[in-house]
C-alpha positions in Angstrom: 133.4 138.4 93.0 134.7 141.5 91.3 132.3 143.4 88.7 133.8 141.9 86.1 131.8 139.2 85.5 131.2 137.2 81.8 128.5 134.9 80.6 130.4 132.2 82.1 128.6 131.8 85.6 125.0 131.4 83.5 124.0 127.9 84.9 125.8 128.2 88.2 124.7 127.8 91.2 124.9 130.7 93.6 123.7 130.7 97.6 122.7 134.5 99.1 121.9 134.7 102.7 121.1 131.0 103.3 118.8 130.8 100.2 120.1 129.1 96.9 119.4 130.0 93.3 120.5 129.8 89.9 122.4 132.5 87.8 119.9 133.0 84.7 121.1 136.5 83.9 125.0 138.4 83.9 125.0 142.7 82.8 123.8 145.8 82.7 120.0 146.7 83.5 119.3 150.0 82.7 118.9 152.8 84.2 121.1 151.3 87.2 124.5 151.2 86.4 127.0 148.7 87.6 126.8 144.9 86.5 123.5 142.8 87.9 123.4 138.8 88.2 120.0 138.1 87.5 118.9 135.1 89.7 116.1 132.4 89.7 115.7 130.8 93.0 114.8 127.8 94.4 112.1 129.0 97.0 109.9 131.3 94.6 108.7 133.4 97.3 111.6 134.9 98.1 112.0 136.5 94.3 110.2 139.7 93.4 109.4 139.2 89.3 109.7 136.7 86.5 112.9 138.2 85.0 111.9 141.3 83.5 112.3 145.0 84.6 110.2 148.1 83.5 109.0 146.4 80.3 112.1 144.3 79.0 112.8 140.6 79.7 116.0 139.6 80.6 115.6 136.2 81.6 112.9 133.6 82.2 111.9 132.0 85.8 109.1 128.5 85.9 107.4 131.1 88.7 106.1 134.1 88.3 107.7 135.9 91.7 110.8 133.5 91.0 113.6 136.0 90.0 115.5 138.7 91.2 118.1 141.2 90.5 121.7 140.7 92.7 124.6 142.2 92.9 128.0 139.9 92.6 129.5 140.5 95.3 126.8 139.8 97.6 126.7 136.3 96.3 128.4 133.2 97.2 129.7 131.4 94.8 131.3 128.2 96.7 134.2 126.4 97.6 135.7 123.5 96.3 135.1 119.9 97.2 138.9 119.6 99.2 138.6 123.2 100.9 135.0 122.2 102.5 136.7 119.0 103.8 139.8 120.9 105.5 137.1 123.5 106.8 134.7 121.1 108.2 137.5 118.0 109.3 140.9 119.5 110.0 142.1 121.3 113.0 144.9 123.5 112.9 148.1 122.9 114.4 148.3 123.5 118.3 150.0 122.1 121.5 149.3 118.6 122.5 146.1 118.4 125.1 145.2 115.0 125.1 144.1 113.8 128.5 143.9 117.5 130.1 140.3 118.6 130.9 138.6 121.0 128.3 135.6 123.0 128.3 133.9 122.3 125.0 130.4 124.2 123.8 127.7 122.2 122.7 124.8 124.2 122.1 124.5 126.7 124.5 125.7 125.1 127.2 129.8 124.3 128.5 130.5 120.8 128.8 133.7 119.7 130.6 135.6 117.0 128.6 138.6 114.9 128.7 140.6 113.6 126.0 137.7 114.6 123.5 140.4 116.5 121.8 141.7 113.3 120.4 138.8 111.8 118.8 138.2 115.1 116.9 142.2 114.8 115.7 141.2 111.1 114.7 138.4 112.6 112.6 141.0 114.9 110.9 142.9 112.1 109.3 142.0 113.1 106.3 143.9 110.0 104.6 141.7 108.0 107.2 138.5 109.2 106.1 135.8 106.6 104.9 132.4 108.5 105.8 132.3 112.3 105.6 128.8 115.2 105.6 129.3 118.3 103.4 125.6 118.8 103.4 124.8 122.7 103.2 128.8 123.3 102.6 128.2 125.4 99.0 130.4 122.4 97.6 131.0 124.0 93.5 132.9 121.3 92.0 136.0 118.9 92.2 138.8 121.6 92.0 142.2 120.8 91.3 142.3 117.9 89.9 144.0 115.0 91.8 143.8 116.5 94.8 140.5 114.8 96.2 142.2 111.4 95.1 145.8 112.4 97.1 144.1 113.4 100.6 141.0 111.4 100.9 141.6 107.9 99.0 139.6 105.9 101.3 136.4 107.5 101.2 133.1 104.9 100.5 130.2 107.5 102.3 129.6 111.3 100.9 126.9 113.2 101.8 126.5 116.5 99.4 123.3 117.0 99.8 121.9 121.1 99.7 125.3 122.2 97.7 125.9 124.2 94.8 126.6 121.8 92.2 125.1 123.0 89.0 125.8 119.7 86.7 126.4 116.4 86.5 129.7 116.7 85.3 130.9 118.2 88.5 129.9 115.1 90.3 131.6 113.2 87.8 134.8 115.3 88.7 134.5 114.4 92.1 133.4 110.9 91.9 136.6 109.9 89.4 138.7 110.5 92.6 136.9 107.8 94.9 137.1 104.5 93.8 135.8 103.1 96.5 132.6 105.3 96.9 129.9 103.0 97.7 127.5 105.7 99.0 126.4 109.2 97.8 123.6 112.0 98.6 122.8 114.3 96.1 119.8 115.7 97.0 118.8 119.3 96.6 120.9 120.3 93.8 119.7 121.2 91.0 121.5 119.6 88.6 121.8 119.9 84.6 122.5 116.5 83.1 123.9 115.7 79.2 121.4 115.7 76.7 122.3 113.3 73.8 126.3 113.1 74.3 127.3 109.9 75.5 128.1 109.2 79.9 131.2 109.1 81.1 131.3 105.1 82.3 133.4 103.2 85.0 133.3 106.5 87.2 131.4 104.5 89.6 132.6 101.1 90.2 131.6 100.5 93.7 128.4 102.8 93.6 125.7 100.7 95.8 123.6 103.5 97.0 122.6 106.9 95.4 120.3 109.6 96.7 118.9 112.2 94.0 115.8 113.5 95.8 114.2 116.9 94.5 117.6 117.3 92.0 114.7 117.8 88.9 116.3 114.8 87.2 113.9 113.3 84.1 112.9 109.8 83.6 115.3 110.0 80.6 117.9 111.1 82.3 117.8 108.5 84.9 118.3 105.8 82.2 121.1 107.5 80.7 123.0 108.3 83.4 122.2 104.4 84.9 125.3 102.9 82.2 127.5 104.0 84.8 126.1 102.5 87.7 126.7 98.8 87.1 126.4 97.7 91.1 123.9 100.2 92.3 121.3 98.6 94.5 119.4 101.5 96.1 117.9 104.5 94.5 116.1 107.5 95.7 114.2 109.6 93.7 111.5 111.3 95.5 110.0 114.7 94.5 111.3 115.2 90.7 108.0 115.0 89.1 108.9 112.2 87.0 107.0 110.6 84.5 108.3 106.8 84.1 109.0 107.2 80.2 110.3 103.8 78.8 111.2 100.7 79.9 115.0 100.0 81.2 116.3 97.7 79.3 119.9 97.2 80.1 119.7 99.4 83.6 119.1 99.5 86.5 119.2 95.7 86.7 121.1 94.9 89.9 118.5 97.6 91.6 117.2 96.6 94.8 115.5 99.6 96.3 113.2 102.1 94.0 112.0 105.1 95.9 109.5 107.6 93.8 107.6 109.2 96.8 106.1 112.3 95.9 106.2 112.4 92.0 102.4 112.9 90.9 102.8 112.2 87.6 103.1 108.5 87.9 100.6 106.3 87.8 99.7 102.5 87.6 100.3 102.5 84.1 104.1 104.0 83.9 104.5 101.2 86.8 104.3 98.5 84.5 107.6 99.7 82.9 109.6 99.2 86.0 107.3 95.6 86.9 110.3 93.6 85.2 113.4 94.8 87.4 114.6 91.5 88.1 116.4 92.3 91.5 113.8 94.8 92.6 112.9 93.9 96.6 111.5 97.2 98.1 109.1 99.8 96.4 108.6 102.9 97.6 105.1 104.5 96.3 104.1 106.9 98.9 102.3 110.5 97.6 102.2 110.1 94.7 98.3 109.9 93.7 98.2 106.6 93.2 94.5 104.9 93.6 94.4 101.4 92.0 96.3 99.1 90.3 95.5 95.9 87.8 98.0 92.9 86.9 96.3 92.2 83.6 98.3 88.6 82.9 96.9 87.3 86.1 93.7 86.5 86.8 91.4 85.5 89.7 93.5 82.9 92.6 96.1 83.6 90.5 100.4 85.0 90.0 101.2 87.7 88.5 104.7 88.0 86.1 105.2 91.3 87.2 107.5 92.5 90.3 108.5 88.5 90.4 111.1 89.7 93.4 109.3 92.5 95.0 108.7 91.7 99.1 108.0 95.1 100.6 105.6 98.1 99.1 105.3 101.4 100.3 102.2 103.0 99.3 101.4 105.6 102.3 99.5 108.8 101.6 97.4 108.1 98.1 93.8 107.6 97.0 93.3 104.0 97.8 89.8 103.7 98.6 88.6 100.3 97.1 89.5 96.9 98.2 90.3 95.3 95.0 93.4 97.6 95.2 94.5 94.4 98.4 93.1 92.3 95.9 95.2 92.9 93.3 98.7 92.9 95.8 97.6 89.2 96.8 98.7 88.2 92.9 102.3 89.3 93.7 104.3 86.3 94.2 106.9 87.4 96.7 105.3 90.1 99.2 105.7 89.8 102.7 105.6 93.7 103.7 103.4 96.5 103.0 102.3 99.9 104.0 99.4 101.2 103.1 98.7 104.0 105.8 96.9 107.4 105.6 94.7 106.7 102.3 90.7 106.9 101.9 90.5 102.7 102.7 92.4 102.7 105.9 90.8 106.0 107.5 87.5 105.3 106.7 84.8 104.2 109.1 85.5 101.0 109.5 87.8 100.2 113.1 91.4 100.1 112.7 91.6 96.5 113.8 88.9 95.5 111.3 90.5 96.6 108.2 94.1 95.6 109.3 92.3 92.3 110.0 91.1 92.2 106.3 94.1 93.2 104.8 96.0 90.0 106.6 92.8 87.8 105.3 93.2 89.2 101.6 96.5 88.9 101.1 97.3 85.5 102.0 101.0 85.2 102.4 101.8 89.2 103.9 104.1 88.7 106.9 104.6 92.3 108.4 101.7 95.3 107.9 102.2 98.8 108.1 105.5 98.3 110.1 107.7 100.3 107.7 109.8 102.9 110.4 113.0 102.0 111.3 113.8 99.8 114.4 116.7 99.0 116.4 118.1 95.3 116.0 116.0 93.8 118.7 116.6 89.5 117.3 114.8 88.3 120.5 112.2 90.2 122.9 111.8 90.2 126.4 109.2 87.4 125.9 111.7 84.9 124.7 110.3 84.7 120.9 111.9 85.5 118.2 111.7 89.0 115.2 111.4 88.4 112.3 114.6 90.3 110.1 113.3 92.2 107.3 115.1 94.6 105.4 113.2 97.9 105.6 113.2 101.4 104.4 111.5 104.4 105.7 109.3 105.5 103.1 110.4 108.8 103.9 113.9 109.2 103.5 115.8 112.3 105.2 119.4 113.0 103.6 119.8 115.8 106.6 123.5 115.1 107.7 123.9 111.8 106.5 125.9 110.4 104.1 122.9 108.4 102.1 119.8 106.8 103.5 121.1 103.3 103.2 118.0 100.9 104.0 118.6 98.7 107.7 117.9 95.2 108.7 114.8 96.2 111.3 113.8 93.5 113.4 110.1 93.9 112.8 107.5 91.3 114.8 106.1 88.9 112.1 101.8 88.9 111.8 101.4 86.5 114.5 99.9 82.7 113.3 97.1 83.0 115.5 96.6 86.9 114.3 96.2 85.5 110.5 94.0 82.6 112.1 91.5 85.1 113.3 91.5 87.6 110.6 90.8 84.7 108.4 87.9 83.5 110.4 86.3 86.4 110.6 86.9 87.1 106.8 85.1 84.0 106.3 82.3 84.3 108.6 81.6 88.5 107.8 80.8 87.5 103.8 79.6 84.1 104.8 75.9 85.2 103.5 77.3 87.3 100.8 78.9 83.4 99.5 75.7 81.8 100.0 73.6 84.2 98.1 76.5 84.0 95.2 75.9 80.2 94.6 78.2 79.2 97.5 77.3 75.9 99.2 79.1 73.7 101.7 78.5 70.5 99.5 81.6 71.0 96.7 80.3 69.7 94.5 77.6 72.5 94.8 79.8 75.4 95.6 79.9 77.5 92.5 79.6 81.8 93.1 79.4 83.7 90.5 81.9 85.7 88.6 81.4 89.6 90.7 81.5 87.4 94.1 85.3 86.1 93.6 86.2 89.3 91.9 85.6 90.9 95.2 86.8 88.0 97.2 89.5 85.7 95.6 90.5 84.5 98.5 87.4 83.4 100.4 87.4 79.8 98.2 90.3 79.2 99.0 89.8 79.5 102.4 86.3 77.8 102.4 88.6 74.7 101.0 89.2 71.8 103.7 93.1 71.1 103.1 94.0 67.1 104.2 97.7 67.7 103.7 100.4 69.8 104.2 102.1 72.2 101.5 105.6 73.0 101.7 106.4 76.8 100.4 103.2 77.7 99.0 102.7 81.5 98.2 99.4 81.8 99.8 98.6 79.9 103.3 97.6 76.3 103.7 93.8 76.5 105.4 91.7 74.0 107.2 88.6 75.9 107.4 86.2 74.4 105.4 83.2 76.0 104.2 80.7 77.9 106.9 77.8 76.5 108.5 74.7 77.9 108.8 74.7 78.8 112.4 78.0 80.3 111.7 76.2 83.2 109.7 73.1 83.7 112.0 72.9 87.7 112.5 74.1 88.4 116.0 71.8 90.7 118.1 72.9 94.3 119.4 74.4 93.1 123.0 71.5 94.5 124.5 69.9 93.5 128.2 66.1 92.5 126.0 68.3 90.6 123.8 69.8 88.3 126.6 66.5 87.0 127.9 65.2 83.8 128.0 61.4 82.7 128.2 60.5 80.3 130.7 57.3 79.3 130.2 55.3 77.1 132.8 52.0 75.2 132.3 50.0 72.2 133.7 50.2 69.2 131.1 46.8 67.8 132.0 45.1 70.8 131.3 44.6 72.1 128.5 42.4 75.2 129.5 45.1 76.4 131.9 46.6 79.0 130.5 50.7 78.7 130.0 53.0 81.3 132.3 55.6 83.3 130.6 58.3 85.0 132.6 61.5 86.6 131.4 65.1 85.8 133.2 68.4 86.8 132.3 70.2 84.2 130.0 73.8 84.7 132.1 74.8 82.3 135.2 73.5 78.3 136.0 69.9 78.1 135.1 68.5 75.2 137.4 69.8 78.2 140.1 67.6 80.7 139.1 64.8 79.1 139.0 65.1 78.1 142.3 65.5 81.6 143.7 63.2 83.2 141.0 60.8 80.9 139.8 59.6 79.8 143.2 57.1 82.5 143.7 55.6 82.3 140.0 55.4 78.6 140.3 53.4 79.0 143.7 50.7 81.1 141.9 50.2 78.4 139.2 50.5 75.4 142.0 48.9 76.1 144.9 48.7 75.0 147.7 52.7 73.3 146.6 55.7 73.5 149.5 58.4 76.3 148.4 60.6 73.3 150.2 59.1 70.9 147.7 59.9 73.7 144.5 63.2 74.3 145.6 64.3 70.5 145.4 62.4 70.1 142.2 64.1 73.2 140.3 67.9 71.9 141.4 67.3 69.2 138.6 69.8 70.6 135.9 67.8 70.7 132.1 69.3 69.0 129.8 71.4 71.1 127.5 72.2 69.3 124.7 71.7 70.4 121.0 68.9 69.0 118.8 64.9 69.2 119.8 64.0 69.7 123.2 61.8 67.1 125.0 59.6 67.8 128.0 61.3 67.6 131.4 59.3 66.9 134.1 60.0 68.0 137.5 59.2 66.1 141.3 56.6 68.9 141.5 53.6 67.2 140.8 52.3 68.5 137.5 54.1 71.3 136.8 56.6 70.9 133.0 59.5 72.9 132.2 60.7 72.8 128.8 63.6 74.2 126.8 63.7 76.0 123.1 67.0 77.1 123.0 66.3 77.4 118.7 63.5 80.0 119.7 65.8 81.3 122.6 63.2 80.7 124.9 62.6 77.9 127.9 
């Protein structure tokens, strides 16, 4: 770039020694002569001032150490969208080696090939091209026009993620010469978009997924820009600091996919706007603050309007720390998936297993849980049964050399029936007591908790409910539980030794001034064979001058173990009695 620069590289987008900025400034800063580019960039630390020098102010950065003073001809300036494809795709011209061996670097290490010459040639087809990376290429624009649409008319996959595309036009440049573009990464350019004038429409007519993470797109922005994306299905937008705006009215309607990871400025109430997307499957939530949510038209055991289509949430790394935040997910009509790891409620003190077992047991008809990575296609496992298919997204897409970060079909293992069985049981049983004392009761026509109760727990009544029949494509599950008993909720005892005692207590029924024999034995193993090798001696003391031969054939007599009151059981030794308390825990 010669020194002869004008005010017309103000916007663009420049790259100096790997890092990229934008050209905020173009002339002379005295006392140094010669012609300056003044320069905001994208990583602030590596400017040295806000745009001013010795006292005047020659442009403005957002960051106080975010400009800096360059010289032109030590910044690049790009290449056109054509000339990075010939430089990264073509070979040149050279004497037929297919077949012959070749020593080919890989790294730092030699690897001997054959024919690999020929797969690299195939890739050079430019004609042939349907998926293609420019990622970190310093793409600038289109260039001459036609010429992306003579050598590359079969492209459907771009990946320009990390170039030097300074506006929205110049994608539109680009994008007018691939019909059948289906695919394309934008991320990491900061991009200007039109402000008032009307978009350019039917640019993209085939456009099914679009990546614009950290491009500092607007809310606004998005909308307008949406006319022209009349097929668009997936769309990433993580890490502009949006602030959801307004409602989209006529956009963004055949959307499937909504990614807004790490934008802190949204919260539960900007997500209402978006809660009428009729096509919308898959929400992507993560980092961005969120900490509860409330489906006003809905109330308790009941559907909410909103997200009527939505199956799989993404809300990893936020503030959730209260349960009615699960309560509130059980009122959305079609999820199946979520993800809800790293926040206050799932790293707390309570064990892992215990609060993915109430999540399954609070949200009645969730199918997959925290399973949001990637998998391979497994359809059947090694065990014969079969995966469920569920089309998931990571929650954090990465556009590094890829043309897009189009969502797969993972095979992910469904919450297994007797998983939910359990979780459900145990639900029922932990806040069995809690019920009670809230007015629950196992008659029905008795069973009335008050309001705060089935605020906290809208599902335990329905899962308290004996069901007679069988429901075909309900949105929460079909239970037979019926309501708890009594001797369901009895507090359990530490599993200590002292706690797994039994009394057996031994007296002579005749008389009452003998005073009754307590001993302590363990409650584990048969007991008519313990008290034949334990109870011998004790019952000596008591009857003397009795046989130990005599005992031993007396204590083989098995108690009776059945429930209800226990009665007296005499043994064949003479006037000794044996009885069992098992209410009491005693003998």
């Amino acid at each position: 770039m010669n020194d002869t620069l004008t005010s017309d590289v103000i916007g663009r987008r420049v790259e100096v020694n790997g890092e990229h900025a934008t050209v905020r400034f173009s002339g002379i800063v005295p006392p140094v002569a010669g012609l300056w580019l003044g320069v905001e960039w994208d990583n602030p630390e590596r400017g040295k001032h806000d745009g001013s020098h010795e006292g005047t102010v020659y442009f403005k950065c957002r960051h106080p150490t975010g400009g800096s003073f360059i010289r032109p001809n030590k910044v690049n300036f790009g290449v056109g969208f054509l000339t990075a494809v010939k430089n990264r795709y073509v070979l040149e011209d050279g004497p037929e080696e297919d077949g012959k061996e070749q020593i080919v670097i890989i790294g730092n290490k030699p690897v001997e090939t054959i024919g690999f010459d020929s797969i690299i040639k195939q890739q050079s087809q430019l004609s042939k091209l349907q998926e293609i990376s420019l990622r970190n290429c310093a793409v600038n624009g289109a260039g001459d026009k036609g010429a992306i649409a003579k050598a590359c008319p079969s492209i459907r996959k771009v990946d320009l993620s990390r170039n030097l595309l300074s506006s929205w036009d110049e994608v539109l440049d680009i994008a007018d010469q691939l019909k059948h573009l289906e695919v394309l990464n934008l991320s990491e350019n900061k991009l200007s978009f039109p402000s008032g004038s009307p978009v350019r429409t039917g640019t993209f007519p085939a456009l099914k997924v679009l990546v614009l993470n950290r491009t500092g797109i607007t809310w606004a922005e998005v909308l307008q820009c949406a006319a022209g994306w009349p097929v668009l299905e997936e769309l990433y937008l993580k890490s502009n600091d949006l602030l959801i705006s307004e409602r989209p009215a006529d956009v963004l309607q055949t959307v499937k996919l909504l990614d807004l990871s790490s934008n802190q400025l949204i919260d539960e109430n900007q997500l209402f706007l978006i809660a009428y997307l009729p096509r919308l499957e898959q929400l992507i939530l993560s980092d961005i603050g969120l900490s509860s949510i409330h489906f006003p038209d809905a109330g308790t055991g009941h559907k909410t309007s909103m997200f009527p289509s939505l199956q799989y949430l993404v809300v990893n790394d936020n503030q959730i720390s209260q349960w009615s935040f699960i309560n509130e997910l059980d009122k959305l009509p079609s999820l199946q998936a979520l993800s809800c790891s790293r926040n206050p409620l799932t790293e707390g003190s309570k064990a892992a297993h215990t609060t993915r077992g109430l999540i399954i047991a609070k949200i009645g008809q969730l199918k997959t849980l925290n399973k949001c990575e990637l998998l391979k296609p497994v359809p059947v496992g090694r065990d014969g049964k079969k995966r469920c298919p569920v089309t998931l997204c990571d929650d954090r897409p990465s556009v590094s050399g890829r043309a897009g970060h189009k969502a797969q079909t993972a095979f992910v293992p469904q919450i297994p029936p007797e998983e939910r069985r359990g979780a459900e049981l145990d639900y029922r049983k932990a806040f069995g007591n809690e019920w009670k004392a809230a007015g629950g009761h196992q008659d029905p026509d008795r069973n009335r908790p008050h309001a705060e109760f089935l605020a906290a727990h809208p599902r335990y009544q329905s899962l308290c409910l004996r069901a007679w029949f069988i429901v075909i494509h309900v949105y929460a599950s079909c239970t037979e539980y019926g309501a708890p008993e009594d001797g369901e909720l009895k507090t359990q005892q530490p599993f200590l030794l002292k706690n797994q005692l039994l009394t057996l207590k031994i007296k002579y029924p005749n008389q009452v001034d003998q005073k009754v024999l307590e001993k302590r034995l363990p409650g584990a193993g048969r007991l008519h064979g313990r008290l034949d090798e334990k109870a011998a001696p004790w019952c000596q003391d008591v009857m003397k001058p009795a046989r130990p031969d005599n005992q031993r054939k007396a204590w083989k007599c098995r108690p009776p173990f059945h429930r209800g009151p226990r009665k007296p059981h005499f043994l064949n030794v003479k006037t000794v009695v044996c009885y069992v308390d098992i209410r009491n825990d005693s003998i």
